[in-house]
C-alpha positions in Angstrom: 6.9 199.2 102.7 6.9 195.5 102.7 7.5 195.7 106.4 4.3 197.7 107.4 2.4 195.1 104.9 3.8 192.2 106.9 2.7 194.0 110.0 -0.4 194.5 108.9 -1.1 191.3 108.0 0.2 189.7 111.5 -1.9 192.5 113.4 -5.2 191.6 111.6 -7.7 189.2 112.3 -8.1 186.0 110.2 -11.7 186.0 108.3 -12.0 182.5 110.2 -11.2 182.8 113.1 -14.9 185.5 114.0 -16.5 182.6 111.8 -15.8 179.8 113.6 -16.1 181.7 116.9 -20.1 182.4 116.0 -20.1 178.5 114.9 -19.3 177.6 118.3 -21.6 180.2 119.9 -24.4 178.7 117.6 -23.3 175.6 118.7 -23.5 175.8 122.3 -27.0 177.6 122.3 -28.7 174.9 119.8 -26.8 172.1 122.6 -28.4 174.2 125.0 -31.3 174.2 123.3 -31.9 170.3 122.9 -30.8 169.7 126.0 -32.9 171.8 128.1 -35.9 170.7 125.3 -35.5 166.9 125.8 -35.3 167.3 130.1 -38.1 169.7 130.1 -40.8 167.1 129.3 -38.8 164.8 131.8 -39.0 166.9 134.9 -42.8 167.4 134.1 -43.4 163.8 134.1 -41.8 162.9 137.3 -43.0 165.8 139.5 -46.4 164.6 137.9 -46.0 161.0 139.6 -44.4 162.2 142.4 -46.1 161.8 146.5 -49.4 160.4 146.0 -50.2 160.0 142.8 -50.2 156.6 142.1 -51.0 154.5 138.3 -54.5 154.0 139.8 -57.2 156.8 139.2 -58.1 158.2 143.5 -61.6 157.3 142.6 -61.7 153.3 142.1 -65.0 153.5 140.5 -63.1 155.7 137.6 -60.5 152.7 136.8 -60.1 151.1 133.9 -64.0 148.9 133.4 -63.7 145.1 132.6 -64.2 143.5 129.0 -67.2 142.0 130.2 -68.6 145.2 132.5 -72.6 145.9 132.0 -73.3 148.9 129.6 -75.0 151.9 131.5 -76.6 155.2 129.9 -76.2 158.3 131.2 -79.0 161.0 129.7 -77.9 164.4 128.1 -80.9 167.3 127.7 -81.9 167.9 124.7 -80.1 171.1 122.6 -81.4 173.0 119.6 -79.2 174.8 117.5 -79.0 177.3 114.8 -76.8 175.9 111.9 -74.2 178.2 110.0 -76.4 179.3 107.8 -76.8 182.7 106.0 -80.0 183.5 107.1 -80.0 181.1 110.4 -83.3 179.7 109.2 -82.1 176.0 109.8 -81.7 174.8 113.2 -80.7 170.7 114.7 -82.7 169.5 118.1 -80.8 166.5 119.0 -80.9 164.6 122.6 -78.1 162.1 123.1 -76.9 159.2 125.7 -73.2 158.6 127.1 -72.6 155.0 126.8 -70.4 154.1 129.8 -69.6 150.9 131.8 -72.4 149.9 134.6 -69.4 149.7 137.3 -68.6 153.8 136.6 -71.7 155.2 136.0 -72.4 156.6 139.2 -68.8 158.4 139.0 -68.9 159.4 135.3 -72.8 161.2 136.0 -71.5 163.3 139.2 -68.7 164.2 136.9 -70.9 164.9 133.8 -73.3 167.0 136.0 -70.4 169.0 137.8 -69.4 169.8 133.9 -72.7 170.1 132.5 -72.8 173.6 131.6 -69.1 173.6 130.3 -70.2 170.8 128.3 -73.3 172.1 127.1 -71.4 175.5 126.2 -68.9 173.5 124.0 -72.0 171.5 121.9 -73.8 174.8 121.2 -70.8 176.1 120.4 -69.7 172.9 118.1 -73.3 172.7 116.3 -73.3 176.5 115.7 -70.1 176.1 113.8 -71.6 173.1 111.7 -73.5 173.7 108.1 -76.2 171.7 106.6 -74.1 169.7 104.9 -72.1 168.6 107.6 -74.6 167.1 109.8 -76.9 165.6 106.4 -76.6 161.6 106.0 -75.2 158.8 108.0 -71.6 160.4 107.7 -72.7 163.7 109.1 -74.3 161.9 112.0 -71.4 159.6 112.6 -69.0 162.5 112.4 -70.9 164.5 115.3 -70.8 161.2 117.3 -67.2 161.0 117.3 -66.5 164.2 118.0 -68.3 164.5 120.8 -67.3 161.5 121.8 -63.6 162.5 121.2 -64.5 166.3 123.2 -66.3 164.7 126.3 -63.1 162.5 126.8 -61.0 165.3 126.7 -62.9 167.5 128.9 -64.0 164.8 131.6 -60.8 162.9 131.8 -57.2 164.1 132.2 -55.9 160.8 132.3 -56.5 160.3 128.8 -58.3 157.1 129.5 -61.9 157.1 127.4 -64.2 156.1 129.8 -67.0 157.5 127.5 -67.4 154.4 125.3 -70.3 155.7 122.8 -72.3 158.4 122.4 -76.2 157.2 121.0 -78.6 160.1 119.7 -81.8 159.4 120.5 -83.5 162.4 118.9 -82.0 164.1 115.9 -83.5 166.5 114.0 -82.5 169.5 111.0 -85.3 171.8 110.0 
């Protein structure tokens, strides 16, 4: 009997050997894993600057403005809201200016007109979302500047340059 226990024991596998096989399996897929995770981004960025892209926007009027570049205003319609509000009885009217360099405006208005209703659609949108509290005071006011400063970039501009310096309500109104 001891024989066929010796036997046994050389004919079975080792508990660590199927462990450390699944350890390197693991292994090789999270290498795998980081590997193809860390060249992904890589590839994107160089077929992204690849035959005629260049650093420089193709519009030179949409380049980087000067320190010392004129201000310019650029007129947005005015927009009245419903708040969120459980009866919808309080609504904002608010007309607003795009502060942008003098040297772009003419490129930044075609743009802003192209995008107008998208634009519009995201405000109404925005606003409708908002609650009394959230546009009351100085804060509240602030707040909706900079996000729609922050939204217009990011909707306008792919470069991630902000050529929307300000944006300057000149009506606003909750009743």
């Amino acid at each position: 009997m001891s024989e066929m226990e010796s036997k046994d024991s050389e004919s079975a596998p080792q508990p660590t050997t199927g462990r450390m096989r699944r350890f390197m399996v693991w292994g090789v897929i999270f290498a795998l894993g980081v590997v193809s995770g860390s060249s992904v981004p890589l590839l994107l960025a160089s077929a992204s600057s690849g035959v005629g892209n260049s650093s420089q926007p193709a519009n030179p009027q949409m380049a980087i403005p000067e320190a010392d570049d004129k201000q310019a205003f650029i007129e947005f319609e005015e927009i009245v809201v419903n708040l969120n509000d459980d009866r919808y009885s309080r609504y904002v009217t608010c007309v607003f200016s795009l502060q942008v360099a003098n040297s772009q405006q003419a490129a930044i208005q075609t743009l802003v007109d192209e995008k107008r209703v998208v634009l519009k659609n995201w405000i109404i949108a925005h606003l409708r979302d908002k609650k009394l509290e959230d546009v009351r005071g100085k804060l509240g006011h602030n707040t909706l500047r900079r996000e729609i400063h922050d939204k217009f970039n990011a909707l306008l501009f792919s470069d991630g340059i902000e050529r929307i310096q300000d944006v300057l309500f000149q009506d606003f109104k909750v009743q």
